[in-house]
C-alpha positions as CSV (number, residue, x, y, z in Angstrom):
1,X,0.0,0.0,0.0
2,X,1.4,3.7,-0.9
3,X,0.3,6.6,0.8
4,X,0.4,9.6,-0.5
5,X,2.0,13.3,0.7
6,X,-1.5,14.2,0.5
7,X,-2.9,10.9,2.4
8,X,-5.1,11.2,5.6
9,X,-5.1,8.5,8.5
10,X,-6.9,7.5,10.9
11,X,-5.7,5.1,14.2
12,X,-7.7,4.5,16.8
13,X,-5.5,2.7,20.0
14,X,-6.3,2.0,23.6
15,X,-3.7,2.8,26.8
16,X,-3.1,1.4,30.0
17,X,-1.0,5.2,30.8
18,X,-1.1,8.4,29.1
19,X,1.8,9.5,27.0
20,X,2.9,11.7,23.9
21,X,6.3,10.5,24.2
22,X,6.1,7.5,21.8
23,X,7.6,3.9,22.9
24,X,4.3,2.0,22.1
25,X,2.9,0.1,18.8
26,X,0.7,2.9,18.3
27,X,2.4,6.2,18.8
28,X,5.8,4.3,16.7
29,X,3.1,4.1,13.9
30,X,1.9,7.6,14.4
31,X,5.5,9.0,14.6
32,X,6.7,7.4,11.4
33,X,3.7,8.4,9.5
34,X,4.1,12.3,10.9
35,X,6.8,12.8,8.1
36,X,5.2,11.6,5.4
37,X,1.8,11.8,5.1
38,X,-0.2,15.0,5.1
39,X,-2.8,14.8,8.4
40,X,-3.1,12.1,11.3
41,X,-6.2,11.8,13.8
42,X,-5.0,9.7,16.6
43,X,-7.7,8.7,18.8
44,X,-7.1,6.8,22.1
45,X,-9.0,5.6,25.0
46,X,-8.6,4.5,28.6
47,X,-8.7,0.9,29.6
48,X,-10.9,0.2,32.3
49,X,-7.7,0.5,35.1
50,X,-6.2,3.5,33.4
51,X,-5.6,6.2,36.0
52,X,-6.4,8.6,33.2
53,X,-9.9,7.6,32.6
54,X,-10.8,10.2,29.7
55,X,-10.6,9.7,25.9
56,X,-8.8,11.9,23.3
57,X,-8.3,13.1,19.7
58,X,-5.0,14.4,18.4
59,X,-5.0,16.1,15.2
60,X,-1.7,16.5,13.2
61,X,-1.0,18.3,9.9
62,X,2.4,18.4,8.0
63,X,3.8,16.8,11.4
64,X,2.9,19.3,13.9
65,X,0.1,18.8,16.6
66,X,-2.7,21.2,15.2
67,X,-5.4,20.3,18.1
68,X,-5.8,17.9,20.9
69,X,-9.5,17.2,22.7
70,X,-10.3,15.3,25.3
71,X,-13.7,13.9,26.6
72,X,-14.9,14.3,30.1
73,X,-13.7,11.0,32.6
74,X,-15.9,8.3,32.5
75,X,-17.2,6.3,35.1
76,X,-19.4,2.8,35.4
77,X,-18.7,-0.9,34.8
78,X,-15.8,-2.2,32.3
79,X,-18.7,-3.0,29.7
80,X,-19.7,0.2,29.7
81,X,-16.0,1.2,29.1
82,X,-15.6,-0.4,26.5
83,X,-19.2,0.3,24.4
84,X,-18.3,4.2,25.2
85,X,-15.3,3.8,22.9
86,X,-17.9,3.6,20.2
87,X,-20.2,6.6,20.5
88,X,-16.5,8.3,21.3
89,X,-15.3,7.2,18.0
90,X,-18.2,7.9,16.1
91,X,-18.1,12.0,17.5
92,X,-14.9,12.7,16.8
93,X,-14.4,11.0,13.8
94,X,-17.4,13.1,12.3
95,X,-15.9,16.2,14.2
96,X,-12.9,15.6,12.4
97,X,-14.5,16.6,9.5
98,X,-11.8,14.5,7.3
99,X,-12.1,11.6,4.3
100,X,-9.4,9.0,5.6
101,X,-7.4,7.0,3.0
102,X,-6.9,4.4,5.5
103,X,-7.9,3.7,9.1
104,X,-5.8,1.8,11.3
105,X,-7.4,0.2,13.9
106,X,-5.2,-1.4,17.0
107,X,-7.8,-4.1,18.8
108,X,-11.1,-5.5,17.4
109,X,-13.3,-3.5,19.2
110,X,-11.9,-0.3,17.6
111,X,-12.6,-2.2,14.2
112,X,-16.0,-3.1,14.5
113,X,-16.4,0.3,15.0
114,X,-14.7,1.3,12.0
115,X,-17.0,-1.0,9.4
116,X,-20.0,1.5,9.2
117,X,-17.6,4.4,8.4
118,X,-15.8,2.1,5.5
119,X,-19.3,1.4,3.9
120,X,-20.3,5.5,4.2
121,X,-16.9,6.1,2.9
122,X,-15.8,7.7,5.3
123,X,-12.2,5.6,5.4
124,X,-11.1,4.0,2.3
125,X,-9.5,0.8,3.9
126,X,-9.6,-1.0,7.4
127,X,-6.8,-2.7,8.8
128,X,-7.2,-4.4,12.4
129,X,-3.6,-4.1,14.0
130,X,-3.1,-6.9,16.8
131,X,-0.9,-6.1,19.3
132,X,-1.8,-9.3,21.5
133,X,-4.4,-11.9,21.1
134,X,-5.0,-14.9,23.8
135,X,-7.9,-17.4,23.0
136,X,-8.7,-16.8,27.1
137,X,-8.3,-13.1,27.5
138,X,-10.6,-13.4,30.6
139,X,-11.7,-15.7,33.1
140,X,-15.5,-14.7,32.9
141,X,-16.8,-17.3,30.3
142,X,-19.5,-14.5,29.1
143,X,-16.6,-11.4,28.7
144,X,-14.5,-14.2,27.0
145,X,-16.9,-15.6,24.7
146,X,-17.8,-11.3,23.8
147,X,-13.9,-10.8,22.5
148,X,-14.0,-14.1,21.0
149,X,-16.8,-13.1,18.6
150,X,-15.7,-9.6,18.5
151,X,-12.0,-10.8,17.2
152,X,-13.3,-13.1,14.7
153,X,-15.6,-10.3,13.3
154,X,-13.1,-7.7,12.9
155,X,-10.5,-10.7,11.4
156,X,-13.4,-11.1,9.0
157,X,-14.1,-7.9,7.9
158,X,-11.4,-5.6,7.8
159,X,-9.4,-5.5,4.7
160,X,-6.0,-6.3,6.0
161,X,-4.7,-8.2,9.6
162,X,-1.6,-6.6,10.5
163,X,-1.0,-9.7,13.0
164,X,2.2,-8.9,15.9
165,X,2.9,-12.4,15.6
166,X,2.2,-15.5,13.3
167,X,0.9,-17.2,16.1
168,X,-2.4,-15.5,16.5
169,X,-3.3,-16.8,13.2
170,X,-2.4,-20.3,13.8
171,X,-5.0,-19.5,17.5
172,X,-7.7,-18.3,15.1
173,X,-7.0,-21.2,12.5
174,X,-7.6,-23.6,15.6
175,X,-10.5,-22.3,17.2
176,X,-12.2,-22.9,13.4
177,X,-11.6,-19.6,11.7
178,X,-11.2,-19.8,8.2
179,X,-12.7,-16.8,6.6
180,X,-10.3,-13.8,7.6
181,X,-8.8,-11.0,6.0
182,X,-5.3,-11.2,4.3
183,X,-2.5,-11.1,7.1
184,X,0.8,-8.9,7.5
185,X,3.0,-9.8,10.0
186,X,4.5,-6.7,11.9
187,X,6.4,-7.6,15.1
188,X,7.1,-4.8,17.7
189,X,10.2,-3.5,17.4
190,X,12.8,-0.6,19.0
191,X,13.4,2.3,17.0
192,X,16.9,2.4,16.2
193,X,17.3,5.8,14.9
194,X,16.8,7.3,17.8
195,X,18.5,4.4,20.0
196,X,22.3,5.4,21.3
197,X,23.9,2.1,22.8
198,X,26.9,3.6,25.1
199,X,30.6,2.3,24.9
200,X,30.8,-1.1,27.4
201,X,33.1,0.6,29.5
202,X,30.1,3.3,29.9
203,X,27.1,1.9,31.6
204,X,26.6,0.3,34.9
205,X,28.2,-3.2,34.9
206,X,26.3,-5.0,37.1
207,X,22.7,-3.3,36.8
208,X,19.6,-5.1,35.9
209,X,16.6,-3.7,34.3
210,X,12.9,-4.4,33.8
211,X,10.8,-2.1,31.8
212,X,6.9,-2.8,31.5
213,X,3.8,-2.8,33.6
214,X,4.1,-4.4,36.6
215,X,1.7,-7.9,36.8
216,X,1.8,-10.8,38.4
217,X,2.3,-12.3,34.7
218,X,5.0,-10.6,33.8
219,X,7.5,-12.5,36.7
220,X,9.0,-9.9,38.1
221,X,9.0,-11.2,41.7
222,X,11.0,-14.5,40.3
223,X,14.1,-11.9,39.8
224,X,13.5,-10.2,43.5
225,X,13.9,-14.0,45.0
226,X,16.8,-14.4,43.2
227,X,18.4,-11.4,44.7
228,X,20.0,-12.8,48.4
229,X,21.8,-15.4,46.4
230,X,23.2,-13.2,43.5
231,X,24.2,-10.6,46.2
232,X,26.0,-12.9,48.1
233,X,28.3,-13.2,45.3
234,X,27.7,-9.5,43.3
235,X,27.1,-7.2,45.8
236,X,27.4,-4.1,43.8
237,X,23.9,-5.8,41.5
238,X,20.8,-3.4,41.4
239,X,17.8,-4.1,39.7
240,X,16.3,-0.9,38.4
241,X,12.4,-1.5,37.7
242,X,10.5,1.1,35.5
243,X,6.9,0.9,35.0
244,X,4.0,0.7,37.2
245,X,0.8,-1.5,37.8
246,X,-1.4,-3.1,40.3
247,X,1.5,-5.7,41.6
248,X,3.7,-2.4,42.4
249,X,2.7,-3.4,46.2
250,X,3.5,-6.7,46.7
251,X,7.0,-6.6,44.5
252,X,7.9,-3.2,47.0
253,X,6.4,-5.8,50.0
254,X,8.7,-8.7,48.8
255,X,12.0,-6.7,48.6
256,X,11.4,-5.8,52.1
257,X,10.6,-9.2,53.2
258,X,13.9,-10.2,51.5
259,X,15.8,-7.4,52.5
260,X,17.2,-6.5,49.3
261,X,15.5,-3.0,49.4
262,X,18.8,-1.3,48.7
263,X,19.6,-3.2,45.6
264,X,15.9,-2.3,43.9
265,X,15.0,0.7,42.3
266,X,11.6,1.5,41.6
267,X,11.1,4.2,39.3
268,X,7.5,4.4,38.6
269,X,5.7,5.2,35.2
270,X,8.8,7.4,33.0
271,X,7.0,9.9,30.5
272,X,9.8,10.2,28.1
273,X,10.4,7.1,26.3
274,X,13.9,8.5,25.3
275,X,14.6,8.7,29.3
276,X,13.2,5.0,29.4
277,X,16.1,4.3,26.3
278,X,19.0,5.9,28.2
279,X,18.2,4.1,31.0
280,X,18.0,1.2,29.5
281,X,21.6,2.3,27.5
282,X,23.7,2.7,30.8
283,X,22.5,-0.8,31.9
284,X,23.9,-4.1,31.6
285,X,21.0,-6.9,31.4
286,X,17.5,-6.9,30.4
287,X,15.0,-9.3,32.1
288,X,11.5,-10.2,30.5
289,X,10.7,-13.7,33.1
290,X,7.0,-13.9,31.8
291,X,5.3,-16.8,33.8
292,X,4.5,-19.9,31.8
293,X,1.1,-19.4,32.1
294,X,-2.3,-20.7,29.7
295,X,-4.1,-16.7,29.3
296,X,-0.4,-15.2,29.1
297,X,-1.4,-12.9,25.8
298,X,2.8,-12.9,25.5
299,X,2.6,-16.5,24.3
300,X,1.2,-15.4,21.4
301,X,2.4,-12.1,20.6
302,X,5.7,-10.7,19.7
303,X,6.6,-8.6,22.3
304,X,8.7,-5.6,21.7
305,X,10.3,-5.4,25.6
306,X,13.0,-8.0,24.5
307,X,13.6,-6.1,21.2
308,X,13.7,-2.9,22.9
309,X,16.4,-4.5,25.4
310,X,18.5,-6.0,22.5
311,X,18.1,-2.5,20.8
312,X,19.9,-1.2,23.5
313,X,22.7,-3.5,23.7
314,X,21.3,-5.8,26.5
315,X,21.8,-9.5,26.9
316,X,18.2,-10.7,27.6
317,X,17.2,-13.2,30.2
318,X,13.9,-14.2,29.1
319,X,11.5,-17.3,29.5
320,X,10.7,-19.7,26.7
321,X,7.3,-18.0,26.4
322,X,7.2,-15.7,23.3
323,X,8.8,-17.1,19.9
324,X,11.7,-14.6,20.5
325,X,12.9,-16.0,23.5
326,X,14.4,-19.0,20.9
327,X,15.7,-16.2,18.5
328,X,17.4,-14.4,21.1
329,X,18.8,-18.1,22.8
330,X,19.5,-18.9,19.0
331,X,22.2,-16.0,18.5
332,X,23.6,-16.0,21.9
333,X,22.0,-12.7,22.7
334,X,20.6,-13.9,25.9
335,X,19.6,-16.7,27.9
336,X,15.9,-18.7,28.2
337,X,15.7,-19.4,31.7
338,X,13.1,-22.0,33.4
339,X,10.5,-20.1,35.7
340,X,12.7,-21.1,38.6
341,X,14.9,-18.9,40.9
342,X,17.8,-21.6,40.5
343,X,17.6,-21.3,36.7
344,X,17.2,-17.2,36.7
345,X,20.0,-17.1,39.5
346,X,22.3,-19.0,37.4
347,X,22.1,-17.3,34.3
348,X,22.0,-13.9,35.8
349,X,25.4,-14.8,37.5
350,X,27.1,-16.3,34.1
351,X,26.3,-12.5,33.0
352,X,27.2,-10.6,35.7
353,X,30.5,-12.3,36.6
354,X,32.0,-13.7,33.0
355,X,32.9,-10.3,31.3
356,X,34.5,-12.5,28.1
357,X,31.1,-14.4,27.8
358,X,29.0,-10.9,28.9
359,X,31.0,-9.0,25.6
360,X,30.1,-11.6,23.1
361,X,26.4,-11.5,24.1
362,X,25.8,-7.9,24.5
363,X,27.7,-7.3,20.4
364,X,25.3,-10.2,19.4
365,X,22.4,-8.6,20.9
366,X,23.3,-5.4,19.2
367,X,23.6,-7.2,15.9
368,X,20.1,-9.2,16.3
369,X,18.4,-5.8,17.1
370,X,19.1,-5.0,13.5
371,X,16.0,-6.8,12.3
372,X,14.1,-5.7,14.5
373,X,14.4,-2.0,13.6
374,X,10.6,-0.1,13.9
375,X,10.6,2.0,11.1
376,X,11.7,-1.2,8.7
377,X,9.0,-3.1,10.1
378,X,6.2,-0.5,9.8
379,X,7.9,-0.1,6.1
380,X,7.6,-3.9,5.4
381,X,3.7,-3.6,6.5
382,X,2.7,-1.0,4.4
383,X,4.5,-2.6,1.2
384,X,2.6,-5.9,2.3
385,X,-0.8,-4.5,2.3
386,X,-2.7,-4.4,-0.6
């Protein structure tokens, strides 16, 4: 698909945290199209446990921010959330008084929305973007069977899949999907043009880092058990946490418990995701320990922490539950560990104490990182869509 100078776009995302400064799937997309296309609207919406509970529309024009709006918090159930986002949609899409060559919708919900504004002409072309997909989002059998129906819907009737992973194809192909739009594969990625990996003998040796929201899922309290023993034999290690979510508590509650409180950092939410990158620059090992678990979304998606982390220059520890994990493992940029302290302890040490072994990983991670550059990937999508 070519777009135009002259093209107009539409992408309509959800967020967990309010930012302008870039880092996800969705602004990435937003800030490579600034430059070449003539106007954006970039509409987002709060998920039900946003702390920022009001919707907004951003309109840009020859790359600039022309006009930002935002609705009034909401309030009430998560169903009511969610059905919001389409009465939401609907008024600022007309208030946007714009003819959209292509709308680019990031969850299915977002493009069921869309398919009355395709058949008014109102956008040219639909394209569902999947950023993760589980066939057991939620536990509630009803709210499950709801995005089930939903997802198979929008795979149905938008005119292009632009799926994060080949896996969520193979889940819809199993659960008895067969009539779905064309798919493009576009992974998650790290921006590497505005990446600036420091000189070895530059960042913090033995510092750990963890960047993401902060579940239960995403195993974070695995790394805090391993602390006692790795500081027994490190005991310059920190482990520098940035991000923030409903498990903050009981990872703060653990580190007390262990009394390893002066070797974690918890930073909180960071705005800028260029302070997140030179963070993430001056240290030494990234950690992604996602728990083995059935309605982990990661299993099928392709994350774009790990990618982020090679990007960077980091050696990842990761579990074997995303496809990368066996790329990284696969080019000696990083280690899969079991979802054991032992096997997260052990690895952990081989990096922090081997500096021969640590060099040759953190060079092949910096290598690897190459094909995951954002701006190729959004390229390769665009050129893949008919």
């Amino acid at each position: 698909m070519q777009l135009s100078k002259n093209a107009n776009v539409l992408i309509l995302s959800h967020f967990y945290t309010r930012t302008t400064g870039g880092g996800g799937p969705p602004q990435e997309l937003r800030d490579y199209l600034l430059k070449k296309i003539k106007k954006i609207v970039y509409i987002e919406h709060p998920f039900p446990r946003s702390d920022d509970k009001r919707s907004s529309m951003s309109i840009y024009e020859n790359g600039v921010l022309r006009k930002i709006v935002f609705t009034k918090p909401r309030l009430g159930s998560e169903g009511f959330f969610y059905l919001a986002d389409f009465w939401i949609n609907s008024y600022f899409i007309v208030a946007s008084k714009t003819i959209f060559n292509v709308c680019i919708a990031l969850d299915c919900l977002n493009t069921l929305n869309m398919i009355p504004f395709r058949f008014f002409g109102i956008t040219k072309k639909l394209i569902f973007y999947v950023i993760d997909y589980t066939p057991k989002r939620f536990s509630n059998t009803l709210l499950n069977f709801i995005y089930l129906t939903s997802d198979r819907l929008a795979s149905r009737h938008a005119d292009t899949i632009w799926n994060n992973s080949p896996k969520m194809h193979e889940a819809r192909s199993a659960l008895g999907i067969r009539h779905m739009a064309p798919s493009v594969i576009l992974p998650t990625g790290a921006n590497l043009e505005r990446i600036r990996p420091l000189p070895i003998e530059k960042i913090y040796r033995h510092q750990i880092i963890f960047v993401g929201v902060l579940w239960e899922k995403q195993g974070l309290q695995l790394v805090i058990r391993a602390l006692p023993n790795i500081i027994s034999r490190v005991n310059r290690v920190r482990l520098v946490i940035v991000g923030k979510g409903d498990y903050t508590g009981k990872l703060k509650k653990l580190a007390r418990g262990l009394h390893v409180e002066k070797h974690v950092r918890f930073l909180g939410f960071v705005e800028k995701h260029t302070a997140v990158e030179r963070l993430l620059c001056k240290s030494a090992i990234g950690i992604a320990p996602y728990m083995p678990i059935p309605d982990n979304f990661t299993y099928f998606s392709n994350p774009g922490k790990p990618k982020l982390y090679l990007g960077c220059g980091l050696p990842v520890v990761i579990t074997d539950v995303p496809a990368i994990a066996r790329v990284i493992e696969s080019h000696r940029a990083g280690m899969i560990i079991d979802y054991t302290v032992e096997s997260i302890q052990k690895k952990l040490l081989k990096l922090l104490t081997d500096d021969k072994l640590y060099n040759t990983y953190r060079n092949n991670a910096l290598a690897l990182s190459k094909n995951y550059d954002t701006n190729t990937l959004i390229r390769k999508a665009l050129a893949g869509t008919k």
